[in-house]
N, CA and C atoms as an extended XYZ file, in Angstrom:
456
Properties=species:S:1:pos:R:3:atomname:S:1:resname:S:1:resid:I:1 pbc="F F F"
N        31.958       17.523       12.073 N   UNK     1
C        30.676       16.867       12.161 CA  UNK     1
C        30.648       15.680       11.197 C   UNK     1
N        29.914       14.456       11.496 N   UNK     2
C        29.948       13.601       10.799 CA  UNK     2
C        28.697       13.631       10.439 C   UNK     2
N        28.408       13.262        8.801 N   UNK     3
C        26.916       13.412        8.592 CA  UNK     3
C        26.779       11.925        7.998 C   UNK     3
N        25.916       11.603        8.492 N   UNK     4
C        25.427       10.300        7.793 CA  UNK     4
C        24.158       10.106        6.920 C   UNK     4
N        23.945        9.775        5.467 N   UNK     5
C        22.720        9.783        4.713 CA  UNK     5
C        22.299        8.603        4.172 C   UNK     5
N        21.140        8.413        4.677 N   UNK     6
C        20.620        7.152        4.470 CA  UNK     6
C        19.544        7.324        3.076 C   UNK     6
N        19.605        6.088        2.116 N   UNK     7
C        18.542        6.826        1.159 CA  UNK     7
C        18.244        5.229        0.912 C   UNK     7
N        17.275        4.721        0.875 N   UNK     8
C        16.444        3.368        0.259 CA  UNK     8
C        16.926        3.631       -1.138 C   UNK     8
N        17.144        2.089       -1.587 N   UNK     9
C        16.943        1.807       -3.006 CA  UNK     9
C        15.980        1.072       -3.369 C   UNK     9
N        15.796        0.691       -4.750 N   UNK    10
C        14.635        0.001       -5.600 CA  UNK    10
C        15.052       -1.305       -5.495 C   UNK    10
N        15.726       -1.862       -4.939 N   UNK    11
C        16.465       -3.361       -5.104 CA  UNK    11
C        15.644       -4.476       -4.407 C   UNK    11
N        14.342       -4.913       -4.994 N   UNK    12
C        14.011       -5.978       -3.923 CA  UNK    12
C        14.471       -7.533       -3.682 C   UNK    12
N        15.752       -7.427       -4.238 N   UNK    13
C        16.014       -8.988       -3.946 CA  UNK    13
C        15.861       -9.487       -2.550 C   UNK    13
N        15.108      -10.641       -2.406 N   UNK    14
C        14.836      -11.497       -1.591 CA  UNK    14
C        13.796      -11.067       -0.526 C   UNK    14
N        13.315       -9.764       -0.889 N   UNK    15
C        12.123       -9.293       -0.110 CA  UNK    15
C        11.217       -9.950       -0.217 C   UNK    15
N         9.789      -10.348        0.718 N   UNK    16
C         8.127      -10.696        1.012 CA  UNK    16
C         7.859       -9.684        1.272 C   UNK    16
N         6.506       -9.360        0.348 N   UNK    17
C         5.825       -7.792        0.337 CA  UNK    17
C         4.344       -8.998        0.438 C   UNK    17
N         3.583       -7.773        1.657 N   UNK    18
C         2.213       -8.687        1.591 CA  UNK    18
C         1.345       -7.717        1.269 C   UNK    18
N         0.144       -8.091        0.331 N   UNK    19
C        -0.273       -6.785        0.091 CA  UNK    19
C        -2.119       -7.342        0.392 C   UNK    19
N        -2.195       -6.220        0.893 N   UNK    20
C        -4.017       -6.194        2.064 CA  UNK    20
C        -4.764       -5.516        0.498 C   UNK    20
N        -5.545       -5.667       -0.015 N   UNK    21
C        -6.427       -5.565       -0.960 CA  UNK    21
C        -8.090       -5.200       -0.760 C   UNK    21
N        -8.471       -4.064       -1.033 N   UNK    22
C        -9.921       -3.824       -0.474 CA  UNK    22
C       -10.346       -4.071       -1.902 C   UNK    22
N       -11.436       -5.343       -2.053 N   UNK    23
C       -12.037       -5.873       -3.398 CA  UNK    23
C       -13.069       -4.645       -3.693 C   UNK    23
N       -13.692       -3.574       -2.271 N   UNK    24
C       -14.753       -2.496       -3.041 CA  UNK    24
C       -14.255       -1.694       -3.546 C   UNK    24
N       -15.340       -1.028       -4.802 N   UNK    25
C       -14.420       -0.262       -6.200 CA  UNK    25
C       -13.423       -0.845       -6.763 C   UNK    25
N       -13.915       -2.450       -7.431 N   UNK    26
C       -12.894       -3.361       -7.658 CA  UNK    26
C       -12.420       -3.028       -8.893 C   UNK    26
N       -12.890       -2.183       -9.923 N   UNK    27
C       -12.585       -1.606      -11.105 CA  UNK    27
C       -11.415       -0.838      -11.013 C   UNK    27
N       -11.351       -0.252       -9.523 N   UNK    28
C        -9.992        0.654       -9.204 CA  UNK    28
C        -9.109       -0.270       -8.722 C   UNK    28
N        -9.429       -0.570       -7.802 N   UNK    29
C        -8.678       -1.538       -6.655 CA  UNK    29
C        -8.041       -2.328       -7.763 C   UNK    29
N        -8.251       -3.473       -8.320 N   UNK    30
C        -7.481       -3.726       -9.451 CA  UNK    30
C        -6.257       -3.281      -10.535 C   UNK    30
N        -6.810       -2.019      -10.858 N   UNK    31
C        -5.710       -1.685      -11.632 CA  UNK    31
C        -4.746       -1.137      -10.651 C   UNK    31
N        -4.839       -0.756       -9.456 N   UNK    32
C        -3.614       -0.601       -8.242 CA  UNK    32
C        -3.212       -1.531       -7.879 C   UNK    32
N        -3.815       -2.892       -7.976 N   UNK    33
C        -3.335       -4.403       -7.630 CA  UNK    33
C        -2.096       -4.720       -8.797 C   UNK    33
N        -2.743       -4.445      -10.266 N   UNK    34
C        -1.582       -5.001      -10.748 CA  UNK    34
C        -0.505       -3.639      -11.100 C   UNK    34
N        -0.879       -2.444      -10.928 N   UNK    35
C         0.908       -1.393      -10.834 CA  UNK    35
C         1.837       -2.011       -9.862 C   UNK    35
N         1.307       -2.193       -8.716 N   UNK    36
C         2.093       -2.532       -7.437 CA  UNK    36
C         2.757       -3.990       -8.030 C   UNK    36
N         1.620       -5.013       -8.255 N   UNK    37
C         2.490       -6.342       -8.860 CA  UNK    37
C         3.279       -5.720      -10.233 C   UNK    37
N         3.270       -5.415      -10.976 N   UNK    38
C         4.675       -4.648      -11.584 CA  UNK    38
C         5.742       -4.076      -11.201 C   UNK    38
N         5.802       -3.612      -10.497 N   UNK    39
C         6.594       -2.797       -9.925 CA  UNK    39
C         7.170       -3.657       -8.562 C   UNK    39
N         6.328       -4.258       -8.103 N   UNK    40
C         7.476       -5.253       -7.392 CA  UNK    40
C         8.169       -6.563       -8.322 C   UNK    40
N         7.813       -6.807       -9.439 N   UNK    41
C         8.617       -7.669      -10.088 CA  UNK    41
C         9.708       -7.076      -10.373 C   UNK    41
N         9.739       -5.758      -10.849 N   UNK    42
C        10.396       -5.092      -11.733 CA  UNK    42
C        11.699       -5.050      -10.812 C   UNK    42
N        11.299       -4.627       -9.394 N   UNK    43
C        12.450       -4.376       -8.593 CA  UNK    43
C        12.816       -6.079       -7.668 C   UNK    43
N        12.597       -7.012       -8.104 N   UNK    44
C        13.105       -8.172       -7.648 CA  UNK    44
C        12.756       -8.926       -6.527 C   UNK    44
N        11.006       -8.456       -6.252 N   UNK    45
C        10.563       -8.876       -4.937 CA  UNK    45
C        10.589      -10.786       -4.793 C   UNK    45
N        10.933      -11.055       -4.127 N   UNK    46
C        10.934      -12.991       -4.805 CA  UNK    46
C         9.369      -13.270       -3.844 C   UNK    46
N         8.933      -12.590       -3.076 N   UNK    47
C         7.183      -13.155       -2.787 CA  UNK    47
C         6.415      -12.378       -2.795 C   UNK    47
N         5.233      -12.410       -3.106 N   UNK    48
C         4.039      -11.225       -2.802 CA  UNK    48
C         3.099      -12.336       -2.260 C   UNK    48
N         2.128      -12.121       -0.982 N   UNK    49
C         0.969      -12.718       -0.729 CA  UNK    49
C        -0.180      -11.258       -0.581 C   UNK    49
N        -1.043      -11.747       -1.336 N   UNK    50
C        -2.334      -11.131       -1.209 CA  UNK    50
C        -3.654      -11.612       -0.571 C   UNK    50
N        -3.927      -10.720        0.037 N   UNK    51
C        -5.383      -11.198        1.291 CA  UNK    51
C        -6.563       -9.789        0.853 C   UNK    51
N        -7.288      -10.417        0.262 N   UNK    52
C        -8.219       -9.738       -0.361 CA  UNK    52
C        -9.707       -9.509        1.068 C   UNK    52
N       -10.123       -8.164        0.923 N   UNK    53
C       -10.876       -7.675        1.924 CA  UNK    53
C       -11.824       -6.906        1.176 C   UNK    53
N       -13.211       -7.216        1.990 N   UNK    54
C       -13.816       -6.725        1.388 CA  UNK    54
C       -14.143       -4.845        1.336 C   UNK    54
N       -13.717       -4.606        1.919 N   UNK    55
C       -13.260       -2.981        1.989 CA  UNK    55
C       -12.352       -2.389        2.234 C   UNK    55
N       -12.318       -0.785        2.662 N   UNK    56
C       -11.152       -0.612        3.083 CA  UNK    56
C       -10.993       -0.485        4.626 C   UNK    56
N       -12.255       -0.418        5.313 N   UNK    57
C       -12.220       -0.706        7.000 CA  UNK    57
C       -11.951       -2.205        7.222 C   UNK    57
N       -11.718       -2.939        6.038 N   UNK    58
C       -11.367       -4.377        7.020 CA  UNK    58
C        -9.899       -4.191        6.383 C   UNK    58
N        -9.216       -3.446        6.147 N   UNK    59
C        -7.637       -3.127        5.417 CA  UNK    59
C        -7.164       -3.178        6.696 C   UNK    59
N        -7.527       -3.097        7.801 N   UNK    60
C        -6.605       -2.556        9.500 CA  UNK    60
C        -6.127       -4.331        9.447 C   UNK    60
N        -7.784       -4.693        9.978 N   UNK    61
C        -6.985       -6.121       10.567 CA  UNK    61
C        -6.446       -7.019        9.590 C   UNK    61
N        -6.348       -6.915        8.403 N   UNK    62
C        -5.326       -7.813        7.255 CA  UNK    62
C        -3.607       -7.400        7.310 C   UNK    62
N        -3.821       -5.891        7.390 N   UNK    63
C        -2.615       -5.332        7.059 CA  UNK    63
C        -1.547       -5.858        8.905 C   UNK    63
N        -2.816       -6.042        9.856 N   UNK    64
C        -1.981       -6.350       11.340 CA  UNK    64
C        -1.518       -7.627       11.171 C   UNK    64
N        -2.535       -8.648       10.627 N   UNK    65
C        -2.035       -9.814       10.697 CA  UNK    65
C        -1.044      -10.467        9.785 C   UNK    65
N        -1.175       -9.846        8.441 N   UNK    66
C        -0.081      -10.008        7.205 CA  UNK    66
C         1.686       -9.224        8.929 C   UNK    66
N         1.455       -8.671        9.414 N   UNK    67
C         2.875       -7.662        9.979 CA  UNK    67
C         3.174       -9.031       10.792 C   UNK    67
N         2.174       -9.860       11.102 N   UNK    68
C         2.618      -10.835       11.963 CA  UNK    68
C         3.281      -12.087       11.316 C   UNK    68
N         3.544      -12.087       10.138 N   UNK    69
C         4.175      -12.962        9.173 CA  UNK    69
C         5.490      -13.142        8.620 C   UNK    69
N         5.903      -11.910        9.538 N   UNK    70
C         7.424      -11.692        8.507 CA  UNK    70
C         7.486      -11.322        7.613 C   UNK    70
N         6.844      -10.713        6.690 N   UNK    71
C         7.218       -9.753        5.606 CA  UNK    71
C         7.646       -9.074        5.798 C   UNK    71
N         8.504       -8.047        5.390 N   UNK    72
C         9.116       -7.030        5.313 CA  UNK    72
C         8.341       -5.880        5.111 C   UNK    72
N         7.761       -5.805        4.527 N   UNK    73
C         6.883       -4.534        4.052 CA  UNK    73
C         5.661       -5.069        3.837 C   UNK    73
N         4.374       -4.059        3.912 N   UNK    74
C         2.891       -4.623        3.487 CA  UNK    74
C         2.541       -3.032        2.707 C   UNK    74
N         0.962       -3.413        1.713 N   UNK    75
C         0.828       -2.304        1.118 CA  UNK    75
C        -0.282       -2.359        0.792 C   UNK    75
N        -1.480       -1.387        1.338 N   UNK    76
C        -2.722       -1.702        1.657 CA  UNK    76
C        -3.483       -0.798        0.294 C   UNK    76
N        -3.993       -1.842       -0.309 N   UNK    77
C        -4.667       -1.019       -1.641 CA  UNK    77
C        -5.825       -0.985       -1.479 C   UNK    77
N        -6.735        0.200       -1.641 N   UNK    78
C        -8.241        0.333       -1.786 CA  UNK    78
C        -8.461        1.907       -2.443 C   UNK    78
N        -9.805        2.050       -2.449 N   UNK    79
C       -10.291        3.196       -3.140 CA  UNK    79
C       -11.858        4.076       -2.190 C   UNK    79
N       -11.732        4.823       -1.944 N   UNK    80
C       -12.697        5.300       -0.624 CA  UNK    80
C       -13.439        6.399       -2.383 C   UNK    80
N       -14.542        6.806       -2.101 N   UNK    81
C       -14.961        7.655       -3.625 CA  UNK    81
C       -16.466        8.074       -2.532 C   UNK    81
N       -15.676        9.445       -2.568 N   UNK    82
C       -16.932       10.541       -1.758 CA  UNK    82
C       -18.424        9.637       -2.704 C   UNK    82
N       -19.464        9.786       -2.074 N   UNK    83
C       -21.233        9.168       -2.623 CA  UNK    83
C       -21.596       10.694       -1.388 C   UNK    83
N       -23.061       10.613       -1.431 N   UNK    84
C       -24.130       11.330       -0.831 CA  UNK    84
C       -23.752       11.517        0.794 C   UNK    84
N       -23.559       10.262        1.079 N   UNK    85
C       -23.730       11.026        2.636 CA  UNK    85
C       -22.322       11.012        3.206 C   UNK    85
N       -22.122       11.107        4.432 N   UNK    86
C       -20.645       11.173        5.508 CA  UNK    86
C       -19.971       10.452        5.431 C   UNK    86
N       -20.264        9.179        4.898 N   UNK    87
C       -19.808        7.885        5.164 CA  UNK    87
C       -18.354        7.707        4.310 C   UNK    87
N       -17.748        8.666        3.266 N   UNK    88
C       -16.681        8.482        2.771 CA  UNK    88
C       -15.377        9.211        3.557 C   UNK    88
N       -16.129       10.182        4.668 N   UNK    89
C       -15.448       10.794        5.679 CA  UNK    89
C       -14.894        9.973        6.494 C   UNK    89
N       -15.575        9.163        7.080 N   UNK    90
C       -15.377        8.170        7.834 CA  UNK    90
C       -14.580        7.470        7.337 C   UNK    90
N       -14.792        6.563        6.456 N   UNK    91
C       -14.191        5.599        6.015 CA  UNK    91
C       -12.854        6.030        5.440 C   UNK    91
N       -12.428        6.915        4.992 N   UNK    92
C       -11.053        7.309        4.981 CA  UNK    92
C       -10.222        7.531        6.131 C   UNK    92
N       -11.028        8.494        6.798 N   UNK    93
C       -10.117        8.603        8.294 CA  UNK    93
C        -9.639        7.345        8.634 C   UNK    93
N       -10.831        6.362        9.227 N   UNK    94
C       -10.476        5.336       10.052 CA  UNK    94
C        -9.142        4.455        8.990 C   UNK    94
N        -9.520        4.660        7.640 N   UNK    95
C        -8.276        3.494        6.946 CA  UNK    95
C        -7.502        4.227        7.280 C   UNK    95
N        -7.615        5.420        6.978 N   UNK    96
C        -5.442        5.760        6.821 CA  UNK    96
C        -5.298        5.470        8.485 C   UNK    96
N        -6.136        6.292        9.507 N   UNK    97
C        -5.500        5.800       10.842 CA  UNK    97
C        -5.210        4.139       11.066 C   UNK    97
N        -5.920        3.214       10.647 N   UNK    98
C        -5.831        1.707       11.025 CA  UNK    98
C        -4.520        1.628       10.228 C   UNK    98
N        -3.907        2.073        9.013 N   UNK    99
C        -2.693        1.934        8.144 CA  UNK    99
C        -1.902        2.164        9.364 C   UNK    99
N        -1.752        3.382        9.633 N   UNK   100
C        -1.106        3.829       10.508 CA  UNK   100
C        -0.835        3.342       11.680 C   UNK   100
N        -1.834        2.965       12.203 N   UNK   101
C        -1.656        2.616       13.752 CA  UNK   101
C        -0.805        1.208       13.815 C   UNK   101
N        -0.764        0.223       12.789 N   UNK   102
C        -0.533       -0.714       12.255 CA  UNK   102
C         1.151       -0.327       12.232 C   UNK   102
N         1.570        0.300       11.270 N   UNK   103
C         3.309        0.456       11.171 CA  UNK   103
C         4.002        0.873       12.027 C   UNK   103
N         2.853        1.641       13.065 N   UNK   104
C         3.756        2.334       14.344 CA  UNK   104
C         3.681        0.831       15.095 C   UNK   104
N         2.768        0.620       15.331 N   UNK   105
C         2.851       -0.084       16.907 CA  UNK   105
C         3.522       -1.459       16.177 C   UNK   105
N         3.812       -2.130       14.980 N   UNK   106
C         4.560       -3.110       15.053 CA  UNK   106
C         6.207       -2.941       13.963 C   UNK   106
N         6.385       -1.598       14.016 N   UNK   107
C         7.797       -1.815       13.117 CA  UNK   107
C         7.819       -2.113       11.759 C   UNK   107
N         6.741       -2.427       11.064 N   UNK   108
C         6.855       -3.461       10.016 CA  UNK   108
C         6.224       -1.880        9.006 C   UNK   108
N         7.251       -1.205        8.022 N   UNK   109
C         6.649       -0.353        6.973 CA  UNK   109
C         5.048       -0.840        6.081 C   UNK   109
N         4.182       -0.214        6.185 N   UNK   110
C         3.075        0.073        5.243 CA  UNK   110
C         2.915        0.930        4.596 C   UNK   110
N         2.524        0.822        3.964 N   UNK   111
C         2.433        1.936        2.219 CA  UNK   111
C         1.163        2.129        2.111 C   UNK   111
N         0.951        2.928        1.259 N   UNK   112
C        -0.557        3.428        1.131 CA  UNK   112
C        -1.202        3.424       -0.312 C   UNK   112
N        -2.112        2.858       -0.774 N   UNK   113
C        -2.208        3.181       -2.114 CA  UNK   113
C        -3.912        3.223       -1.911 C   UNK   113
N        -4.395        3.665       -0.715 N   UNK   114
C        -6.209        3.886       -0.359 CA  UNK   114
C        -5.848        5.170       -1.278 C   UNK   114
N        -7.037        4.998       -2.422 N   UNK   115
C        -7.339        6.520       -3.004 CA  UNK   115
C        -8.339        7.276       -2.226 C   UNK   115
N        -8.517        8.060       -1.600 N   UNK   116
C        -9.437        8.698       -1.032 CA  UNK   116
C       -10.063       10.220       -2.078 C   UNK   116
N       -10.660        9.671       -2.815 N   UNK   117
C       -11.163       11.004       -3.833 CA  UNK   117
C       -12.641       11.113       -4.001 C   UNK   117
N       -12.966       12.496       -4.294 N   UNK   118
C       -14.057       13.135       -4.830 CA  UNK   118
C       -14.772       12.144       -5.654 C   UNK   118
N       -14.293       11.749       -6.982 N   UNK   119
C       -14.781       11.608       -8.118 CA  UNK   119
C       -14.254       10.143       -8.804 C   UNK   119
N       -15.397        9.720       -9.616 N   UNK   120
C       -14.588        7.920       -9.713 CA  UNK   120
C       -13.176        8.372      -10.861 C   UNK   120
N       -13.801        9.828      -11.669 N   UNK   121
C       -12.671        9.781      -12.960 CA  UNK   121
C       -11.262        9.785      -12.329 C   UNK   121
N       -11.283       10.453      -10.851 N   UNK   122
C        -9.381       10.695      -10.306 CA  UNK   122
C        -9.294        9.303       -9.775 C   UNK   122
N       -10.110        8.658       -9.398 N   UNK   123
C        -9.941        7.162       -8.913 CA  UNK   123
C        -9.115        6.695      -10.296 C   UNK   123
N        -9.986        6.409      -10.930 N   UNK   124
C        -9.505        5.980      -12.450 CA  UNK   124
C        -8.111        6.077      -13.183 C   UNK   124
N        -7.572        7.455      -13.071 N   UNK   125
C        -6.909        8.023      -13.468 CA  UNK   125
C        -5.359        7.796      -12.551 C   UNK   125
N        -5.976        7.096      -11.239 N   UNK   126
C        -5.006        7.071      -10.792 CA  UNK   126
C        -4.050        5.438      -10.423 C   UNK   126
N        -5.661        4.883      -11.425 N   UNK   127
C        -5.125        3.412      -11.451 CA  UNK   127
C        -5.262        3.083      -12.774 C   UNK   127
N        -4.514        3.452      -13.526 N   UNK   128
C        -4.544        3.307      -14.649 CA  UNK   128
C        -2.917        2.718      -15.369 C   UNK   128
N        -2.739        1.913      -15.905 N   UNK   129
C        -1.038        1.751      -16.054 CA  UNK   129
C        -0.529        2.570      -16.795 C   UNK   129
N         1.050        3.116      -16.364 N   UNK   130
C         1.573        4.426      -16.381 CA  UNK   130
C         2.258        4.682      -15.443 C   UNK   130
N         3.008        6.200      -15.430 N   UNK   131
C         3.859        6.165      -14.061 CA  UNK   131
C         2.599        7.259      -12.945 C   UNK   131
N         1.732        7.404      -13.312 N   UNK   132
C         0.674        8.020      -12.180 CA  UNK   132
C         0.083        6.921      -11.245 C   UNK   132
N         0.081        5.486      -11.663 N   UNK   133
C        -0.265        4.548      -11.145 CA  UNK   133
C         0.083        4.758       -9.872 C   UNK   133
N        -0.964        4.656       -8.566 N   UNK   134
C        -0.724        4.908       -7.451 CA  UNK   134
C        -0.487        3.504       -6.591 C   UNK   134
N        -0.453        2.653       -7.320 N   UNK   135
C         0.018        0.953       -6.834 CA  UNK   135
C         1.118        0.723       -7.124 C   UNK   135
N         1.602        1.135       -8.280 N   UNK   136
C         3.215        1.343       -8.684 CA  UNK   136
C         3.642        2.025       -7.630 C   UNK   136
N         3.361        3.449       -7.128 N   UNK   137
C         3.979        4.134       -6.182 CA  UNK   137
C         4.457        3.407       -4.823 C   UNK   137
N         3.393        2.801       -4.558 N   UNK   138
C         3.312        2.499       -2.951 CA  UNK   138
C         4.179        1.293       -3.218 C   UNK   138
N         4.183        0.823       -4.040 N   UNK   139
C         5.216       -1.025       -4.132 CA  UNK   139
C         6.885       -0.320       -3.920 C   UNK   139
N         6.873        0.990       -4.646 N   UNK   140
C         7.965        0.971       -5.024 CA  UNK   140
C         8.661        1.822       -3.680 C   UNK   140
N         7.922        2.501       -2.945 N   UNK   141
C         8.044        3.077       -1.366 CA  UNK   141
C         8.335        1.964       -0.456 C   UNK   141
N         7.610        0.878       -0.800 N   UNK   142
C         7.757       -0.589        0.434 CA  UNK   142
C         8.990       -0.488        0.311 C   UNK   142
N         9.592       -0.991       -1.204 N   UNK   143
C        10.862       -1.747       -1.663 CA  UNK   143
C        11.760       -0.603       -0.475 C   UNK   143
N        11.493        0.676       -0.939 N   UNK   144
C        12.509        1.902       -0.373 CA  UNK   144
C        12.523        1.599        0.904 C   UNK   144
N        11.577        1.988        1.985 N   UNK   145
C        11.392        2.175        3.097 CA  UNK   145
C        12.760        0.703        3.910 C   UNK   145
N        11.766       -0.440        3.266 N   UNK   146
C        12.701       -1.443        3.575 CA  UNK   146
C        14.284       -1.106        3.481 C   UNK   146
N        14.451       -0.718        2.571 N   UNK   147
C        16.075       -1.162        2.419 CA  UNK   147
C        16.839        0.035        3.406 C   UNK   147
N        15.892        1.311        3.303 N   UNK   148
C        16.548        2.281        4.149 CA  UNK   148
C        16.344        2.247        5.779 C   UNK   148
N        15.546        1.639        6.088 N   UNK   149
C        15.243        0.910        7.519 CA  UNK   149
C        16.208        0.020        8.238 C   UNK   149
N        16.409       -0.685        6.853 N   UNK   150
C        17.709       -1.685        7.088 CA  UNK   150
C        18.889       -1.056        7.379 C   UNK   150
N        19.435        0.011        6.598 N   UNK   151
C        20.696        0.945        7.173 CA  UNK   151
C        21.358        1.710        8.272 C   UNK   151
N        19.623        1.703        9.103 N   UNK   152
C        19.857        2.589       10.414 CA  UNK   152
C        20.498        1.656       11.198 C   UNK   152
């Protein structure tokens, strides 16, 4: 049997990462804006473009039209934070599905760094610089996804 193993590396030389930005809960959204811009310097991305939205239901059509650009990877940052009524139900579903529906139907890897939480302190906590940084995570999944995409 021949086995073949494919594994992404951290190497972004000469990669374009576009990254879709939901400006609401900009206190969070921010500090996931700049882990991810760390973490793609760190690994050698030579472009980042950012398209700032004002939520995370307008994250679908940024993250479709950034796929129509040629980037290599995109990485949709926002913060969804349960309030009083349904409406944080919603609004999570539909982002992660619009993330989703987005990488299937055009090839192009998306990453996820929508916090979808209870409470603003795990929001917080999870954009905070450090290695819990959940913008660090998702930059550093693009870089992966890419390079191991490339191998198949």
């Amino acid at each position: 049997m021949r086995l073949h193993e494919i594994d992404g590396n951290t190497d972004g030389t000469g990669l374009t990462i576009g990254i879709a930005l939901s400006t609401f809960n900009e206190t969070i959204t921010s500090g996931l804006l700049v882990g991810a811009l760390s973490a793609l310097e760190e690994a050698g991305v030579e472009e980042c473009t950012i398209v700032r939205v004002p939520g995370a239901l307008e994250l679908g059509p940024a993250i479709l039209r950034l796929a129509g650009t040629g980037r290599d990877a995109i990485i949709a940052i926002g913060a969804v934070i349960e309030g009083e009524t349904d409406h944080y139900e919603h609004v999570a579903t539909q982002a992660s599905a619009a993330i989703t529906q987005v990488a299937m139907a055009t090839g192009i890897p998306v990453t996820s760094a929508v916090l979808t939480v209870r409470e603003f302190k795990h929001a917080r906590e999870r954009s905070l610089p450090g290695p819990g940084n959940k913008g660090a995570e998702a930059a550093k999944a693009a870089v992966m996804i890419v390079n191991a995409l490339r191998q198949i």
